[in-house]
C-alpha positions in Angstrom: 4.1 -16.2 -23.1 6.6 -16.1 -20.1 6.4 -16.9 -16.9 8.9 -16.3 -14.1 8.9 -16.9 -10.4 10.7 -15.6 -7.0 10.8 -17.7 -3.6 12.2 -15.6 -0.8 12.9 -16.5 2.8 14.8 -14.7 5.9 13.5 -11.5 7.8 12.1 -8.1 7.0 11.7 -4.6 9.1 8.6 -3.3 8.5 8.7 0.8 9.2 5.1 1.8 9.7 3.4 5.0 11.3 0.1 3.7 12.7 -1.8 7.0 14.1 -4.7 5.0 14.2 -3.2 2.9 17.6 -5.0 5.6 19.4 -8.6 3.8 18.4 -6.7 0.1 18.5 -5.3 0.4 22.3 -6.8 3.4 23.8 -5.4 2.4 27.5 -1.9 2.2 26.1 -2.1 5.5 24.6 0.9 7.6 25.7 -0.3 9.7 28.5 2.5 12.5 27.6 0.8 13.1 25.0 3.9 12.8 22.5 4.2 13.1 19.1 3.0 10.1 17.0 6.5 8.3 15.8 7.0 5.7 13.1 8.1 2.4 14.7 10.1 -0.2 13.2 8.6 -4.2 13.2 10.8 -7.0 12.5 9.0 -9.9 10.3 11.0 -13.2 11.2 10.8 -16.6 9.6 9.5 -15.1 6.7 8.9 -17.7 3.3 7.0 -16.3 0.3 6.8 -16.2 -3.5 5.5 -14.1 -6.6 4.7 -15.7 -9.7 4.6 -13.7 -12.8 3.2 -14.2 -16.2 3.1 -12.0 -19.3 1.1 -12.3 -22.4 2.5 -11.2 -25.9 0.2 -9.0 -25.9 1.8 -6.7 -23.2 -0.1 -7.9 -20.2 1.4 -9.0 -17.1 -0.2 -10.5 -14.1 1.2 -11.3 -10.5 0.5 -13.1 -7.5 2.3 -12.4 -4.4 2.0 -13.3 -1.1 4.3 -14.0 2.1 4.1 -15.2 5.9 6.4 -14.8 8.4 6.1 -14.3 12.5 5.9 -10.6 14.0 8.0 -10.0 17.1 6.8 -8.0 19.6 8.4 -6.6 22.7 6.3 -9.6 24.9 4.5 -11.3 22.3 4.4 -13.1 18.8 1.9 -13.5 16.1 1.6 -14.4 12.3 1.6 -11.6 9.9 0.4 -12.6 6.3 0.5 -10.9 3.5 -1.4 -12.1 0.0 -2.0 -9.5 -3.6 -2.1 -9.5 -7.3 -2.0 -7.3 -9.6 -2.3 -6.7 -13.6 -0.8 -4.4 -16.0 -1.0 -3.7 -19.9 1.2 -1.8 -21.5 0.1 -0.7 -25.1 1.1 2.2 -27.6 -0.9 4.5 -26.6 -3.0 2.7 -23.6 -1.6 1.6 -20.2 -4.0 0.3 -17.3 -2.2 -1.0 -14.2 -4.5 -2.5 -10.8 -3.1 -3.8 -7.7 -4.6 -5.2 -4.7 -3.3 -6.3 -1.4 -4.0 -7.3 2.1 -2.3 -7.6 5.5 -3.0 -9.5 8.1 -1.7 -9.6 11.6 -3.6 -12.9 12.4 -6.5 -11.6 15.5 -5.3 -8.1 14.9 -4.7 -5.4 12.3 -6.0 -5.9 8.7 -5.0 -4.0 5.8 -6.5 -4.4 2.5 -5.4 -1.8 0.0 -5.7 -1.0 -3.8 -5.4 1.2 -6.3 -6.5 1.8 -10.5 -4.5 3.7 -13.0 -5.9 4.6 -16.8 -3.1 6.3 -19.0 -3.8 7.6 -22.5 -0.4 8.6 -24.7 -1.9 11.5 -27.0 1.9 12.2 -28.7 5.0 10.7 -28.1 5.4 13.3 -25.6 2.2 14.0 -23.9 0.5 11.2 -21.6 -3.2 12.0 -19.3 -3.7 9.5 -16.2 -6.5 9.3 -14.0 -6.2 7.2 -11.0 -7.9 5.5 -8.1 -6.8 4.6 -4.4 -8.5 2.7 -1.4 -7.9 1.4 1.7 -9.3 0.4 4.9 -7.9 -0.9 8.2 -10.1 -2.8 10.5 -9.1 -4.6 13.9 -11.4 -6.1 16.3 -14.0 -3.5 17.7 -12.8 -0.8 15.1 -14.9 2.3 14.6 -15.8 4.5 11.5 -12.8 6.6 11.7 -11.1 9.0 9.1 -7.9 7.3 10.5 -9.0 3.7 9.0 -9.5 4.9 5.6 -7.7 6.4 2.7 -10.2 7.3 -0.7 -8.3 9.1 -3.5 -8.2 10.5 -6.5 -6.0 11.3 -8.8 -5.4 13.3 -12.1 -2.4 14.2 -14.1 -0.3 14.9 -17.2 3.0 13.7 -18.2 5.6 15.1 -20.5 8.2 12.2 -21.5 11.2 13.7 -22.9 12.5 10.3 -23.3 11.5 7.0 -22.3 14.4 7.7 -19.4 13.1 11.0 -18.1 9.3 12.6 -17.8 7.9 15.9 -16.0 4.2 15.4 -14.3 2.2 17.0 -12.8 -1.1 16.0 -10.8 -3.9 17.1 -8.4 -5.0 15.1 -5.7 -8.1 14.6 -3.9 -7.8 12.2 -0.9 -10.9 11.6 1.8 -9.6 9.5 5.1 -6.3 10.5 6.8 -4.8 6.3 7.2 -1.7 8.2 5.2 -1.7 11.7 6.3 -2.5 13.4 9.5 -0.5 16.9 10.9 3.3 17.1 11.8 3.0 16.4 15.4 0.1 15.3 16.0 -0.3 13.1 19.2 -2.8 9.5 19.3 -4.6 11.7 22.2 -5.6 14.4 19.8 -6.4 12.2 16.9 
């Protein structure tokens, strides 16, 4: 068995594109109607840890988690942010799941995860099947494409060596909370 362990404290900048603001603060939309932009956040007084422990038998599980104060232009409020997640790595099987939540205490909350199943048929020739989901919720928030992300995923792996692999995969993802058009506006989403 091993277990390990990181403490961390100081500041991070958070870049985020958040096309849902349009639902969050509809009065406070831009009225010019401009392109939605990614916007940089600064997480100050940040402290947090992850603690790590791994079986002999090629499973690892985490805990992370870390809080810290989010600046705004006029205002300041506590931004948490708490997940786990397991892996096993076999010969031939690999299952990883990870699951995380953000908080922006009375605001914004993000809870995200995902589930990956990997079968090694050669050396060579790996098959994965994976599942993603996430939701975002705020006070008053509506059933919106915007808020959600469901997806699934398929694909195939050649592993030339344990340094480099090809893959390929196909997609199919319900919910734009990651994707929306290139130059779309909050006023027409």
């Amino acid at each position: 068995w091993t277990a390990a362990y990181d403490v961390y404290a100081g500041a991070v900048t958070l870049v985020e594109l958040e096309p849902q603001s349009a639902l969050q603060h509809p009065d406070s939309v831009d009225r010019n109607n401009e392109p939605t932009e990614i916007e940089s956040q600064q997480v100050r007084d940040l402290v947090g840890g992850r603690l790590s422990l791994s079986a002999p038998s090629d499973l690892t599980a985490r805990l992370s988690g870390y809080l810290g104060s989010l600046h705004h232009s006029n205002s300041t409020e506590t931004f948490l942010v708490l997940g786990g997640s397991l892996q096993y790595r076999g010969e031939k099987l690999w299952l990883s799941a990870e699951l995380f939540r953000s908080q922006e205490i009375d605001d914004e909350v993000t809870t995200s995860a995902y589930a990956t199943v990997a079968w090694a048929f050669t050396e060579h020739l790996q098959a994965a099947v994976q599942y993603e989901w996430a939701r975002t919720t705020f006070p008053g928030s509506p059933d919106s494409a915007l808020l959600r992300h469901d997806g699934l995923g398929l694909g195939l792996a050649w592993w030339v060596n344990p340094s480099l692999v090809f893959k390929a995969c196909w997609h199919q993802i319900e919910g734009n909370r990651f994707a929306f058009p290139e130059g779309a506006t909050p006023n027409a989403m």
